[in-house]
C-alpha positions in Angstrom: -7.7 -33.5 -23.2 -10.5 -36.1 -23.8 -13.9 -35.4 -24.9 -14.8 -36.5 -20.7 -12.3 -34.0 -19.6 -13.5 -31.2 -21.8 -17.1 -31.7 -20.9 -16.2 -31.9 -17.3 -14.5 -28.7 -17.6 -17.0 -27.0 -19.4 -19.6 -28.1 -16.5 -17.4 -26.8 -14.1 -16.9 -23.8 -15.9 -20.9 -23.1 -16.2 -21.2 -23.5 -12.4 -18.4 -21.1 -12.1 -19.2 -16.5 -11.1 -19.6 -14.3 -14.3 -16.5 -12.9 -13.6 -14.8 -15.9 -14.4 -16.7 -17.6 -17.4 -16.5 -14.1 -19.1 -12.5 -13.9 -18.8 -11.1 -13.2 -22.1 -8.5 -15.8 -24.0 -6.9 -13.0 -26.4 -5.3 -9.9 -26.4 -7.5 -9.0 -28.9 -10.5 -9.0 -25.8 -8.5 -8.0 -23.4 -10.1 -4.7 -21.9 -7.8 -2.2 -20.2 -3.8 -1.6 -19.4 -3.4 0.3 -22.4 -0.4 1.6 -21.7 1.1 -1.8 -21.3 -0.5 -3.4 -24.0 -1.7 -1.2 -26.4 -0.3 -1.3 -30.1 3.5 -0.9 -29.9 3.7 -1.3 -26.3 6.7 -3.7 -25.3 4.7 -6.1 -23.2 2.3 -6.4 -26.3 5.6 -6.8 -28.4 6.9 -9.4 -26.3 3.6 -11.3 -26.4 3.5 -10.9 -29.6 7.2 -12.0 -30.4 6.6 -15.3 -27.9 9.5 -14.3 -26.6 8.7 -13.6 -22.6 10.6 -13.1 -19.8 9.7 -13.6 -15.8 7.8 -10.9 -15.2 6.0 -9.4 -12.1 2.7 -7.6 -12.6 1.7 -5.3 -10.0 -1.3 -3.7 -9.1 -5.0 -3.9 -7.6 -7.4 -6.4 -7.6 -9.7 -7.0 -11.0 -7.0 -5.4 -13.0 -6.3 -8.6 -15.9 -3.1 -10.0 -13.6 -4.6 -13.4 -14.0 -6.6 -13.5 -16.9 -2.9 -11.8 -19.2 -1.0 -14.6 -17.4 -3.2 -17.1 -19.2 -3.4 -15.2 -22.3 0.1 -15.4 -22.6 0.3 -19.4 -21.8 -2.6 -19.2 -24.6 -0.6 -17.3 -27.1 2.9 -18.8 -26.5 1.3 -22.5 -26.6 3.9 -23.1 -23.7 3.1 -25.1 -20.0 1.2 -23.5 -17.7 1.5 -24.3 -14.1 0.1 -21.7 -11.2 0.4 -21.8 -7.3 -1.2 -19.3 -4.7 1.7 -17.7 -2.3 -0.9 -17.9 0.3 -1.4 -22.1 0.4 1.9 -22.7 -1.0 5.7 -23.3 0.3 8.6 -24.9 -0.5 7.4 -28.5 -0.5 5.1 -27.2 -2.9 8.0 -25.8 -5.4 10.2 -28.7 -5.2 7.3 -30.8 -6.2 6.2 -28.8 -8.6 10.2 -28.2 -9.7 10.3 -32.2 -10.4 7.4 -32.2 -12.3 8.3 -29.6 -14.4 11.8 -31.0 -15.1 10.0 -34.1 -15.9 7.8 -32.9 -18.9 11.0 -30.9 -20.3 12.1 -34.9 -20.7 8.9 -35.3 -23.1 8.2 -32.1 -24.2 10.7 -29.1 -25.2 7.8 -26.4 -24.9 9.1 -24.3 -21.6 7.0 -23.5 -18.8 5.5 -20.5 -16.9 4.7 -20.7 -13.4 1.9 -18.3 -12.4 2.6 -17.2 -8.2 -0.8 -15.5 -7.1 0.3 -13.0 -4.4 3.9 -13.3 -4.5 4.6 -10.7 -1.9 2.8 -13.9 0.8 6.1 -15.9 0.4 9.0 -15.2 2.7 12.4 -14.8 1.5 13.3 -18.0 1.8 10.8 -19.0 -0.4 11.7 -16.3 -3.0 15.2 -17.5 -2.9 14.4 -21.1 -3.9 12.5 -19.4 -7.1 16.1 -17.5 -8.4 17.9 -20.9 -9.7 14.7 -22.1 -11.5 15.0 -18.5 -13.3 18.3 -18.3 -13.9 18.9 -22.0 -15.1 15.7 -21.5 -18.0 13.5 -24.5 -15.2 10.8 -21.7 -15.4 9.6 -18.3 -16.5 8.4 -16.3 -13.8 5.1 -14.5 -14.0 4.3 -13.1 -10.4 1.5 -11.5 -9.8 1.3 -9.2 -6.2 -1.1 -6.0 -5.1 1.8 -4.6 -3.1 4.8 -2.6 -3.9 7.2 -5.1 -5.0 10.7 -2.6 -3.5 9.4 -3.4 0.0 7.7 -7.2 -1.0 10.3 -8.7 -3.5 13.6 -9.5 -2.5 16.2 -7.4 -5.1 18.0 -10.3 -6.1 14.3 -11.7 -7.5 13.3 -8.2 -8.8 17.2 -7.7 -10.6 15.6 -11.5 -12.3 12.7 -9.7 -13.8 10.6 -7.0 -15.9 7.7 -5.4 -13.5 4.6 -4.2 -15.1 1.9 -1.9 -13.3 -1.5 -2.5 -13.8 -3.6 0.3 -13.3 -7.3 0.3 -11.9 -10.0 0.3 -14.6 -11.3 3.6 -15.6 -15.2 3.8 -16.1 -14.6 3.5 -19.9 -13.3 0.2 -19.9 -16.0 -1.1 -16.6 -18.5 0.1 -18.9 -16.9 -2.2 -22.1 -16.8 -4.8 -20.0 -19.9 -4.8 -18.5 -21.6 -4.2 -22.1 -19.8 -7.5 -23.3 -22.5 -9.6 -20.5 -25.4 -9.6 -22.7 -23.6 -11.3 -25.7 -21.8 -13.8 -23.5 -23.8 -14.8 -21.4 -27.1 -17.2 -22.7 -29.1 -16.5 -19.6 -28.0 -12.9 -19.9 -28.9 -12.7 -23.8 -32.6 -14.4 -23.1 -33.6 -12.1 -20.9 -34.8 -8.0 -20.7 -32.6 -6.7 -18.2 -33.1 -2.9 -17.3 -30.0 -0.8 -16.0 -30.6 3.1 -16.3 -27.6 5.4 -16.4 -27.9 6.2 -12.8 -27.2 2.4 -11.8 -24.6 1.4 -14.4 -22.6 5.1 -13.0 -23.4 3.3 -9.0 -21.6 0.3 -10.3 -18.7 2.3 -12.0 -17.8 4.5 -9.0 -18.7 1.7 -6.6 -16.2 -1.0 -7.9 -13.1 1.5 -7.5 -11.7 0.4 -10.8 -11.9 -3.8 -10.3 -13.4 -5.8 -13.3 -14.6 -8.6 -11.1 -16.4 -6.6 -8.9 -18.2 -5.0 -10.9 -19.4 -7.8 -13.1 -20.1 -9.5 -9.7 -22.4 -7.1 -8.8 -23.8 -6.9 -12.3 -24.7 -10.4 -11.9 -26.0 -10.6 -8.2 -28.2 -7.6 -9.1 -29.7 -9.4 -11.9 -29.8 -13.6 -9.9 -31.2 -11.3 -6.9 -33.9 -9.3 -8.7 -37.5 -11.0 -9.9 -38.9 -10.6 -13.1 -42.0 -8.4 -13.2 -43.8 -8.1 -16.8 -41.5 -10.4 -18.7 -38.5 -7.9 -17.8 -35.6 -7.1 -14.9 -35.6 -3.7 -13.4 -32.0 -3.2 -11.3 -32.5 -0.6 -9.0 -30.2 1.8 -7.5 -31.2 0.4 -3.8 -30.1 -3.1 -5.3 -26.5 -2.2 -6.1 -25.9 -0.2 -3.0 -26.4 -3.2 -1.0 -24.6 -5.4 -2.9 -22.1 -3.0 -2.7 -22.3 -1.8 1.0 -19.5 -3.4 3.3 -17.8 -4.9 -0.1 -14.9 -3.0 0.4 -11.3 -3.2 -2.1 -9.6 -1.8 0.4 -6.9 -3.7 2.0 -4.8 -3.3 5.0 -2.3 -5.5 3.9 -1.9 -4.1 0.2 -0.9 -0.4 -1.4 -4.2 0.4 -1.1 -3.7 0.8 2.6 -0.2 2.4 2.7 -1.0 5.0 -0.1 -3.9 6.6 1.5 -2.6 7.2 4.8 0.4 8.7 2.9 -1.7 10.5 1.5 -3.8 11.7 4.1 -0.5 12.6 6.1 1.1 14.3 2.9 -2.3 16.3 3.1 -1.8 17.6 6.8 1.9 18.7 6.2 0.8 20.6 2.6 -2.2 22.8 4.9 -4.7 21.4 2.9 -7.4 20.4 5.3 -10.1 19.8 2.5 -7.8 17.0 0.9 -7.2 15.7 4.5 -10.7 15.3 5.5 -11.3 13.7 2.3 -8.7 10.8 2.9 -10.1 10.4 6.3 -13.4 9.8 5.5 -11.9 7.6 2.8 -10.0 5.5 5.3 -12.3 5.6 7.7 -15.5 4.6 5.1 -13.4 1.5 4.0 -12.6 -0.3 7.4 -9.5 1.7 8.3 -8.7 0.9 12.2 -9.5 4.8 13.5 -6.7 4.2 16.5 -3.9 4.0 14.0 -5.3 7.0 11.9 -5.0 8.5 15.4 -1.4 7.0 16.3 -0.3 8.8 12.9 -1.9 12.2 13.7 0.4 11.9 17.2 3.2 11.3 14.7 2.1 14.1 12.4 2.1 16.6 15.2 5.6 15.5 16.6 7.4 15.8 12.9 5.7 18.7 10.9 4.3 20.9 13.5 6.4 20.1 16.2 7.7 23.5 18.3 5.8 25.9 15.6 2.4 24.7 17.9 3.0 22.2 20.6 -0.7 22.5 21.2 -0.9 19.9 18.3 0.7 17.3 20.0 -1.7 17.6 22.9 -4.4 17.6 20.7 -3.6 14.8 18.9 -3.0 12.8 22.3 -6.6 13.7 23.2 -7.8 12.5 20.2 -6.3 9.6 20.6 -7.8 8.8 24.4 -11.2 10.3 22.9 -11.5 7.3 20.3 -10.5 5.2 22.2 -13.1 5.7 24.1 -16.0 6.2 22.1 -15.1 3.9 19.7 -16.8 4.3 15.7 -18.8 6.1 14.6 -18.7 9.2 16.9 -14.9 8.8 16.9 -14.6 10.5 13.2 -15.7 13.5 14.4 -12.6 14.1 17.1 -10.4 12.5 14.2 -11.7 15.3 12.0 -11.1 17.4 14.7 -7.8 17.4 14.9 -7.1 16.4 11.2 -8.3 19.8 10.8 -6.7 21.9 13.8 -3.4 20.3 12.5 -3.6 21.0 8.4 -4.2 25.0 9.6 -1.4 25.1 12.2 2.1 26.5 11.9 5.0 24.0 10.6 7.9 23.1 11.6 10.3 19.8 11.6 13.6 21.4 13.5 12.9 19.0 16.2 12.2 16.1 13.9 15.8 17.5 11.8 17.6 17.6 15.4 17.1 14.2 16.9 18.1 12.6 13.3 21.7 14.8 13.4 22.1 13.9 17.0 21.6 10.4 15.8 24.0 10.4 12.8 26.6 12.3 15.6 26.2 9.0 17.6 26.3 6.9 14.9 29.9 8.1 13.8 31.4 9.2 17.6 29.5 6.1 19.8 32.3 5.8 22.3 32.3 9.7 23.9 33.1 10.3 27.7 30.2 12.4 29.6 32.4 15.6 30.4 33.2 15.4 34.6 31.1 18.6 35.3 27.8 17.1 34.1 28.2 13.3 36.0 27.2 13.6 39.7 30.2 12.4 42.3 28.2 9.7 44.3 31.5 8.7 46.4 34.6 10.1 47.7 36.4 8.0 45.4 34.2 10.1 42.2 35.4 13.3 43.6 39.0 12.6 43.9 39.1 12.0 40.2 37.5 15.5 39.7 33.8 14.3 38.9 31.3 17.1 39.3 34.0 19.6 39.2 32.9 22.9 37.8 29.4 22.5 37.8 27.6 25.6 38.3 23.3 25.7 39.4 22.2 27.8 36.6 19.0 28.8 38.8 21.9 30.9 41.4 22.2 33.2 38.5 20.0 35.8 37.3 18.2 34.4 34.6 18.7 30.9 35.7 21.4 30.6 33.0 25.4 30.2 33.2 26.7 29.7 29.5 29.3 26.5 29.4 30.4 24.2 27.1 28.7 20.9 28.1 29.2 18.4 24.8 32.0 15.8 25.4 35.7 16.8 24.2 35.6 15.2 20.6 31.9 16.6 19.9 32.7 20.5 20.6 29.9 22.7 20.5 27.9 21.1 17.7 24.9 22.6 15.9 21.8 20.4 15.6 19.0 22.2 15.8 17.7 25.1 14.0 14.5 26.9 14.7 12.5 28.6 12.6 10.3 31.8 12.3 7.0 30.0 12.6 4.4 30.1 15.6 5.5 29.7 18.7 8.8 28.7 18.1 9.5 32.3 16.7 9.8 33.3 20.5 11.8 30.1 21.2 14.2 30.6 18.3 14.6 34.6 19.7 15.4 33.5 23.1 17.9 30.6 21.7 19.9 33.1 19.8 19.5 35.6 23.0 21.4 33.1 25.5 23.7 31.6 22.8 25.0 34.3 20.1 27.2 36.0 22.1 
């Protein structure tokens, strides 16, 4: 690099957020991920070592995916080359493919490519990346906020070591966030006030992501004027800054995992933890009609017959947000979110359909038995169809016991009540009409 370059880096650079300028080049500074990186760990090792394989990190946002990717190029002294998943495509590989092949002719150091949101690229495009691995043309580091079994093809993820990052605890935010002052020469010149109270908004309010956080740290304090030769940060300040600044993603984990867990919640009777995910979703941006679609699922699979009463519930919750729209519509969703955390259980309807379904999966091809099909010509009944039907409503209790499953599926058990709710009396009737 020339002394032009550098200085036209370093300009850049100075223009550039906090969160950026303040990235750390070492392992040594790295804050956080200590239980892939701290002493002994075998990503540290491998670092260490220089000997590193494609790799995958996965996790949130603000968690070091970036900044350890370049540590390692640091480290390793090898090439560094990075493309973004999102502006990128095959062009873009083969390009970057030739180049890479290129410098190998000049220069024997190998070279990492960093892919930023790996999980954007379609299969295709994750195919082209498996010969580069395999034939030593690049060492993979991907980097992807979303669970790499249902993002990553498996021939890619056999090709590589995932790591998880985890979001920052409050401990490392807070180390972080203390290193500012010494970086930072407009930081260090000047008496900036944070009292605990505003520093713990900031912790809880970044939901465990390094660059928000020292985002807002630095907006608070560009945003804020100086009054007697000093910065106050106020608590009003950082809830602004952090109001509609929302990490939650309905593309990423983030999304998946707390409407898992929100259902999860409703099935264990825990209405507490429920409400507590639905405020959670619904706080962050979460569309309130598809928390409602899944409490119209929730009633069909774990209540089901125990309290049908769920399902029409959850219907009217549905047409009720609909509706009214946000914010009134949280308080039907909590409604029912409620009402169907305290009702009876019970997935023997949800348990029959799916061994129905594996009975038509293995016997696809069985005849309708001739007493169930209706004889719409003369032609139907001379080949006996209808024969032996008998009206169940011309006997007493509008029921006449007969065998009605094709020949090669005799009499098959599927479902299986239980003792629960309503479906008690349902079950008692079921083995009234069918014991004997």
């Amino acid at each position: 690099m020339t002394l032009f370059e550098h200085n036209a880096r370093k300009e850049l650079l100075s223009n550039s957020p906090l969160s950026s300028r303040i990235r750390p080049n070492s392992l040594d500074e790295f804050i956080g991920q200590e239980h892939i990186l701290g002493k002994g760990k075998i990503l540290r090792n491998l670092i260490e070592n220089k000997t590193i394989p494609s790799m995958i990190f996965w996790g949130p946002p603000g968690t070091g995916k970036t900044t350890l990717a370049k540590i390692i190029s640091n480290v390793t002294n090898l090439n560094f080359k990075s493309l973004s998943a999102v502006s990128s495509g095959l062009a873009d590989i083969r390009r970057l493919t030739d180049e890479i092949i290129h410098e190998r002719t000049t220069n024997s150091s190998k070279t990492i490519l960093f892919l930023d949101e790996i999980h954007r690229f379609s299969k295709n495009q994750q195919d082209s990346l498996l010969p580069l691995i395999e034939e030593g043309i690049i060492i993979l580091i991907g980097a992807t906020t979303e669970h790499p079994g249902f993002s990553i093809i498996n021939p890619l993820i056999s090709r590589v070591k995932i790591f998880k990052f985890e979001p920052h605890n409050s401990k490392s935010i807070e180390k972080i966030i203390n290193k500012i002052e010494n970086f930072d020469d407009f930081f260090s010149t000047k008496n900036i006030k944070f009292d605990k109270e505003v520093i713990k908004l900031i912790l809880s309010g970044c939901g465990g992501d390094a660059r928000k956080a020292i985002d807002t740290y630095e907006l608070a304090v560009m945003s804020t004027k100086e009054s007697k030769n000093k910065i106050t940060i106020t608590k009003d300040v950082i809830k602004e800054l952090l109001e509609n600044n929302s990490i939650y993603d309905k593309q990423s984990d983030n999304h998946y995992n707390n409407i898992s867990a929100f259902i999860k919640s409703i099935r264990g009777s825990d209405p507490d933890a429920a409400i507590y995910y639905l405020a959670r979703m619904l706080k962050n941006g979460e569309d309130p009609l598809f928390i409602a679609r899944r409490l119209i699922i929730s009633a069909s699979e774990d209540i089901g017959l125990a309290n049908p009463n769920a399902m029409i519930i959850a219907n009217t919750t549905f047409e009720s947000v609909n509706k009214i729209g946000m914010p009134e519509g949280r308080i039907p969703l909590a409604n029912a979110t409620i009402y169907l955390s305290l009702s009876e259980k019970s997935n023997s309807s949800y348990m029959a359909i799916n061994n129905a379904y594996e009975e038509v999966e293995k016997n696809p091809n069985t005849d309708v038995p001739n007493h169930l099909m209706n004889a719409e010509t003369s032609v139907d009944k001379n080949f006996g169809v209808g024969k032996g039907y008998e009206y169940d409503h011309n006997s007493k209790d509008a029921f006449i016991k007969k065998d009605n499953f094709p020949k090669n599926v005799h009499n098959r058990k599927y479902y299986y009540p239980n003792n629960r709710g309503i479906e008690k009396t349902l079950k008692e009737r079921f083995e009234n009409l069918w014991s004997n």
